[in-house]
C-alpha positions in Angstrom: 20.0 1.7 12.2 18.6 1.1 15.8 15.0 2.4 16.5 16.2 5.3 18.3 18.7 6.4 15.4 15.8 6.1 13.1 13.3 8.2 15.4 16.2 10.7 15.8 16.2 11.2 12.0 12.6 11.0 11.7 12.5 14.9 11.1 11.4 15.2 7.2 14.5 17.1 6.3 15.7 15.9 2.7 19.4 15.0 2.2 20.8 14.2 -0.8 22.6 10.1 -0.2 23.9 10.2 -3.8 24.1 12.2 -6.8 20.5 12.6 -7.8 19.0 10.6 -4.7 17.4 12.7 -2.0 15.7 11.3 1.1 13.9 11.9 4.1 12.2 10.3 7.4 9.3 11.4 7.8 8.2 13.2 11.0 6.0 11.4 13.3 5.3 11.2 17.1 4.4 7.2 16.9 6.5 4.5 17.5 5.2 2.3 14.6 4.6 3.9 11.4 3.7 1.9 7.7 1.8 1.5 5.1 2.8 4.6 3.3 0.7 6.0 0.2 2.2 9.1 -2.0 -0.1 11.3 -4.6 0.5 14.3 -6.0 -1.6 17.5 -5.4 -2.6 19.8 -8.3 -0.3 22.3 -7.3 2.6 19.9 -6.8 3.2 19.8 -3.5 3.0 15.5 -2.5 1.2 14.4 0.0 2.0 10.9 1.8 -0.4 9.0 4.0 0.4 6.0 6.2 -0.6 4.7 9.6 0.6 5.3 13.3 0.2 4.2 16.3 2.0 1.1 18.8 1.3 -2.2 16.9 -1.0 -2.8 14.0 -4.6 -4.1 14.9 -4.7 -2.4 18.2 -7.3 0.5 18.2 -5.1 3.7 18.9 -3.8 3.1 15.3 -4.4 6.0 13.0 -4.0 7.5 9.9 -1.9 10.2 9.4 -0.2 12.2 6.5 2.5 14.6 5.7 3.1 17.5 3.3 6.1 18.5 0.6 5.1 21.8 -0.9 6.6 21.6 -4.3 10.4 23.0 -4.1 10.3 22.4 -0.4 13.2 20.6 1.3 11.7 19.6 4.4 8.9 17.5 4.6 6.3 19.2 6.6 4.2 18.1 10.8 2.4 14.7 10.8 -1.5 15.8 11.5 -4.1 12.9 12.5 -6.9 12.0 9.7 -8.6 9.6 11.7 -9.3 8.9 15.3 -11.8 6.0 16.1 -10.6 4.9 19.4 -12.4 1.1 18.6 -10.8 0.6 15.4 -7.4 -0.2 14.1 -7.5 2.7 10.9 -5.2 1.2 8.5 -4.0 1.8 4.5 -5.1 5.0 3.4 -5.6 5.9 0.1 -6.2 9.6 -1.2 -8.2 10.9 -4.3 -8.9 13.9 -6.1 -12.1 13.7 -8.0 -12.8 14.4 -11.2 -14.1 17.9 -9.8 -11.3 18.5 -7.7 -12.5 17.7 -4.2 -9.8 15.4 -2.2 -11.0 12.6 -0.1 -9.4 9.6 1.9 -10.2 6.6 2.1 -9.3 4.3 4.6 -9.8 1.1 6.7 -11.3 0.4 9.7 -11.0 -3.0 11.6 -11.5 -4.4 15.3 -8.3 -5.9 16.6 -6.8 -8.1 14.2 -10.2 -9.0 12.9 -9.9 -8.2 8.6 -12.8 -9.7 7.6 -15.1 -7.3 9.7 -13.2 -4.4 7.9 -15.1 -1.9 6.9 -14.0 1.2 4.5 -14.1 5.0 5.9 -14.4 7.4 2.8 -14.1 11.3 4.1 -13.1 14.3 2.7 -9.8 16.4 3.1 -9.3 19.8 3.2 -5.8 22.4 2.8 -5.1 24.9 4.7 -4.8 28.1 2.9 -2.9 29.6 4.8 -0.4 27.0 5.3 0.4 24.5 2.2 1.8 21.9 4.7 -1.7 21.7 6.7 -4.4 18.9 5.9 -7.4 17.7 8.2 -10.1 15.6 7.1 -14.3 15.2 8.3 -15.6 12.5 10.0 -16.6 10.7 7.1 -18.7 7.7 6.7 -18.6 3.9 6.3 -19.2 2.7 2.5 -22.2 0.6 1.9 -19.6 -2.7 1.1 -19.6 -6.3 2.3 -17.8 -6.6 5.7 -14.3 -7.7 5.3 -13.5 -5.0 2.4 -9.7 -3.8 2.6 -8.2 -1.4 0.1 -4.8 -0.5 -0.6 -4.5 1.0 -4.6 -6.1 4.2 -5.5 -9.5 5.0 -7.3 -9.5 4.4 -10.9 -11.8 6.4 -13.1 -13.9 5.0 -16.0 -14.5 6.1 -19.0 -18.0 6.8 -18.1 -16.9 8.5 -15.0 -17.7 5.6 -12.5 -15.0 5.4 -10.1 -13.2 2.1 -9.3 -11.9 1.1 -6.0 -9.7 -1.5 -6.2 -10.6 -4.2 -2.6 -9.5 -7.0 -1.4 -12.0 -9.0 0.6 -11.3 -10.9 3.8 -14.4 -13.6 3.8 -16.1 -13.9 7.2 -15.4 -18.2 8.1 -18.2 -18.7 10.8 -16.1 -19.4 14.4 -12.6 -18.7 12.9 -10.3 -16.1 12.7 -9.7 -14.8 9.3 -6.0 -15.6 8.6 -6.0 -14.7 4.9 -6.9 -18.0 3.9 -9.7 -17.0 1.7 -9.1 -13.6 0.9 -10.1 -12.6 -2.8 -9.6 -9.8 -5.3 -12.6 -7.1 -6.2 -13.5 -3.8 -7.3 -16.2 -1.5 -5.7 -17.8 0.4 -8.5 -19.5 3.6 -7.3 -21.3 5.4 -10.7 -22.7 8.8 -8.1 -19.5 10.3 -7.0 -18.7 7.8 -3.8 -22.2 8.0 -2.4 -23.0 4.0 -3.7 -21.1 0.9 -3.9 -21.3 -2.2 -5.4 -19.4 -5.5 -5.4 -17.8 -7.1 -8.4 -15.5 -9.7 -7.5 -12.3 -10.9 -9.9 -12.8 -14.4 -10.8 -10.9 -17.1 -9.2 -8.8 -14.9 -7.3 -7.9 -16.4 -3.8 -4.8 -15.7 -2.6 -4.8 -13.0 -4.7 -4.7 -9.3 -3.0 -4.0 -5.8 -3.2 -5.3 -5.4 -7.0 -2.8 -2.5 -8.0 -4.7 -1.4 -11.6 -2.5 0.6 -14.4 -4.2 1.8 -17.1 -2.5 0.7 -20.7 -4.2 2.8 -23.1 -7.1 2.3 -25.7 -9.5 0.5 -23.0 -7.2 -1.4 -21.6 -5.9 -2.4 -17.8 -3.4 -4.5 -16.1 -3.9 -5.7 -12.7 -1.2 -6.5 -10.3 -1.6 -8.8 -7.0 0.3 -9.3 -3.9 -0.2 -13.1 -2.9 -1.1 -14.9 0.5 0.6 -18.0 -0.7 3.8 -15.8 -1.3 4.7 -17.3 -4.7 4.8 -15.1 -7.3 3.1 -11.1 -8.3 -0.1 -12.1 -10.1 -1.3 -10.2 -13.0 -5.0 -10.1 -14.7 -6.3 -8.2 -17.7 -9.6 -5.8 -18.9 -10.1 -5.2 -22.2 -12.9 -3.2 -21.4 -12.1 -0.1 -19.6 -11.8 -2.1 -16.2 -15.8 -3.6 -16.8 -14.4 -7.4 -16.5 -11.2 -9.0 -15.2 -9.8 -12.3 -16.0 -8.5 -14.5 -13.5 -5.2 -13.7 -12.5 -2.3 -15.1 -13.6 1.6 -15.7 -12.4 3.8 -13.2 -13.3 8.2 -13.6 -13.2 8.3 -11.7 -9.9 8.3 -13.3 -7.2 5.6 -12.3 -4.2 6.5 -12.5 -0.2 3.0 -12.0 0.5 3.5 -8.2 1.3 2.6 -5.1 -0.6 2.8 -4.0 -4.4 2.2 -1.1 -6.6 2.3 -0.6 -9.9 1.9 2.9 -12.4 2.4 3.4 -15.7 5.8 5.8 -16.9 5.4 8.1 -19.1 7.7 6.0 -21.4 5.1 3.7 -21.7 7.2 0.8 -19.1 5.0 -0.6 -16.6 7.3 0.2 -13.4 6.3 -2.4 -10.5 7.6 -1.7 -6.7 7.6 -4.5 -4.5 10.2 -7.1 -2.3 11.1 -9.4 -4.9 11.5 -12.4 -2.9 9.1 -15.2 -2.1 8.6 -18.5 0.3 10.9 -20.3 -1.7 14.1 -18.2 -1.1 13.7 -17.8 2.9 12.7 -20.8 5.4 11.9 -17.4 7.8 8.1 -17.9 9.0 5.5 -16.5 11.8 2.4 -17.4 12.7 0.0 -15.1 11.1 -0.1 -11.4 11.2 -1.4 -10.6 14.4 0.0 -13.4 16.5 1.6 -10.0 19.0 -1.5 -8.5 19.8 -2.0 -10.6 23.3 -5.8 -10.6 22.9 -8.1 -13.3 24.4 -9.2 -15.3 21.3 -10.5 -19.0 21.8 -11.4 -19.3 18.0 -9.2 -21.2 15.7 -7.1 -20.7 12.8 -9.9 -20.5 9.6 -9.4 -24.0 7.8 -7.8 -23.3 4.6 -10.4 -25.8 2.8 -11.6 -24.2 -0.6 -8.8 -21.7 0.1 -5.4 -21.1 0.4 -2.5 -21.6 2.6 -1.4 -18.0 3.5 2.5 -17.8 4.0 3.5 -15.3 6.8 7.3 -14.0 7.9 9.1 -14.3 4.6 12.0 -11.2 4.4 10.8 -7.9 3.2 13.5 -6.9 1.5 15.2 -5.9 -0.8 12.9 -3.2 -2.3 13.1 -2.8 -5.9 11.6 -1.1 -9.1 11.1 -3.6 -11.9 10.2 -2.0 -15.5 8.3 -3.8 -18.0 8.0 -3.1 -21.8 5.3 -5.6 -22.7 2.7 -4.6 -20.4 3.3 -6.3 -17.1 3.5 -9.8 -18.6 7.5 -9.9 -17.8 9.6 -7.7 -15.6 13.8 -8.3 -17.3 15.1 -5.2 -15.3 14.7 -4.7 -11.4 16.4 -2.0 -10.3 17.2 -2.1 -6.3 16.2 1.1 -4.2 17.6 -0.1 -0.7 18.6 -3.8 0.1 18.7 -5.5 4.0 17.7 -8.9 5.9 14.2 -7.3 5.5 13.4 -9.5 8.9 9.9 -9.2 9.7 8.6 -12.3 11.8 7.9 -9.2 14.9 5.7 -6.1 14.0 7.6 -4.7 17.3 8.9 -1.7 16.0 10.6 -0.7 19.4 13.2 -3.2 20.1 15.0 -3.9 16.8 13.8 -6.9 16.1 11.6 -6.0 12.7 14.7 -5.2 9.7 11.7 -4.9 7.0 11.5 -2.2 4.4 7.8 -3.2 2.9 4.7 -1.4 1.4 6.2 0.9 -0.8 4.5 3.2 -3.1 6.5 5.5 -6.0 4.9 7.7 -8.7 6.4 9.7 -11.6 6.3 13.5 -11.3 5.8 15.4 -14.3 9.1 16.0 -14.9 10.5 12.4 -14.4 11.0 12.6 -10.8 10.4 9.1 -9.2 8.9 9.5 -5.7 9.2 6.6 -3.4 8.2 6.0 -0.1 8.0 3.0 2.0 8.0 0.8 5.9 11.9 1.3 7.3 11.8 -1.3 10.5 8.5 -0.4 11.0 9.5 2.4 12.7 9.7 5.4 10.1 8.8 6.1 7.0 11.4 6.6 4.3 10.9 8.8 1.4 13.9 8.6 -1.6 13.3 10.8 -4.5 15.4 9.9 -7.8 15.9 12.0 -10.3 14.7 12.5 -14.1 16.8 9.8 -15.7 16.6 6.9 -12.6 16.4 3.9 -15.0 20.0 4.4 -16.8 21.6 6.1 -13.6 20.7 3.1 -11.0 22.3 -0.4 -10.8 20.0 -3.6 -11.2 19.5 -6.6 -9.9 19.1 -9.4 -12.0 
């Protein structure tokens, strides 16, 4: 599809593309939409959050978020959850509390600059008059280390401390951050979101996008999207998400975009992500924001004591891969939609960018799997499977 075919679908109607696959584009009046993020709302409706705007890093970039009432078949108006017109507001992530209040969390960057992130915590509110309605307050900077950039939801502790998984973006003095140095860590906040602190996961660099799934009797798995674009990395707690080891390679390989992980209700650990890496595609580009056209004398940050970060490797195909031994091996990957998965231009306008990246899925109560993901940049594409997916999808092996 051309970027006008996909804006003209872009209406949030669901159609069903195979027995027991729905899917949708999501409504939205921006030209460059991604970074999608689904959750479930206590009276089933889902919500997904994402950002909009022309090109990622510059400042009219926004968060914004969609509705499914539960039984609905259209998905419902994109409404604004942010609006600072000196930041780039990027990868939201929305929780309910333990006492049922709903809050966003989001972050907040100059330009293309990552490591002076910081993250934007506010609360939501429904409509009650109208299920598909959502706004949000102005909300307020967490008391974190500049350079702190989410992407997984909060975890709550046994003793009721929330967890917010971070990846940090480490300040080099007269560089620009290029991920070089970029390591895993969880804010801890033990009042309800009104403190943070820092703990960082040992010998992480490289290592991003901690996605946390909880395996029972204390203990977590943590998955990692990596700069060097190897392989998915995994680390362990055996003590309710207190300590992490250092993480480890996984059997899946990592192009240095997004991941997610949950836990099924079958007990597999189900894993969406591009399963491809630097080693299967010569594609490159130069770092992230090389298209923003800004005036920036600084050099590169030296990847000394770091990493070399791999940029431009295909994001495609997206796939589900299912786990029985708790994330340590992934046999079965199940494809959701295949493509060149080109993405060496963030222009979303001109055709360019194939990619189909950042997806999210979670498991309704019933079965359901909910996906939604980057198509091209230029939508967001929602594909809901069925009660039954694993035996009723090919794989890819």
């Amino acid at each position: 599809m051309d970027p006008e075919a996909i804006a003209t679908a872009m209406t949030g109607d669901l159609r069903e593309t195979a027995p027991s696959r729905h899917e949708a584009f999501l409504p939205s009046s921006k030209i460059q939409n991604h970074a999608a993020f689904l959750s479930q709302l206590p009276d089933g409706a889902l919500i997904c959050a994402w950002f909009g705007g022309t090109l990622e890093g510059k400042s009219d970039i926004s968060v914004h978020a969609s509705i499914l009432p539960e039984g609905a078949i259209t998905w419902g108006p994109a409404q604004p959850l942010s609006g600072d017109p000196h930041r780039s507001e990027q990868n939201p992530v929305i929780f309910t509390a333990p006492d049922g209040g709903m809050w966003l969390f989001h972050t907040a960057q100059p330009s293309g600059n990552q490591d002076e992130c910081q993250i934007r915590m506010a609360r939501l509110t429904r409509d009650p008059a109208d299920p598909t309605l959502i706004s949000s307050q102005e909300g307020r900077f967490l008391d974190l280390p500049l350079g702190c950039f989410i992407r997984a939801p909060v975890v709550v502790r046994a003793d009721g401390a929330w967890l917010l998984p971070i990846f940090r973006c480490i300040q080099r003095p007269g560089q620009k951050w290029n991920g070089s140095h970029d390591v895993a860590a969880v804010g801890v906040s033990t009042d309800g979101g009104e403190t943070w602190a820092l703990e960082e996961v040992p010998d992480s660099i490289g290592s991003v996008h901690m996605s946390p799934v909880a395996l029972g009797e204390g203990r977590y798995a943590a998955f990692y999207r990596r700069r060097q674009a190897d392989f998915v990395h995994r680390s362990e707690s055996l003590d309710g998400g207190r300590r992490w080891s250092a993480p480890e390679l996984t059997d899946v390989p990592n192009n240095n975009s997004s991941i997610a992980a949950i836990r099924l209700a079958s007990g597999e650990v189900a894993m969406i992500c591009n399963p491809s890496s630097a080693a299967t595609s010569s594609d490159r580009r130069a770092s992230l924001y090389d298209e923003l056209g800004e005036d920036d004398a600084r050099p590169d940050a030296d990847p000394t004591g770091g990493c070399v970060p791999v940029w431009g490797v295909p994001r495609a195909p997206v796939a589900v891969c299912l786990s029985t031994d708790g994330g340590r091996s992934f046999p079965r990957r199940i494809v959701i939609e295949d493509g060149p998965g080109t993405c060496t231009s963030n222009d979303s306008t001109d055709g360019r960018n194939k990619e189909m990246s950042y997806p999210w899925l979670l498991e309704g109560p019933d079965g359901t799997l909910h996906i939604a993901y980057t198509y091209h940049r230029r939508a967001i594409k929602y594909v809901r499977l069925a009660p039954g997916w694993q035996h009723a999808t090919g794989g890819l092996s």
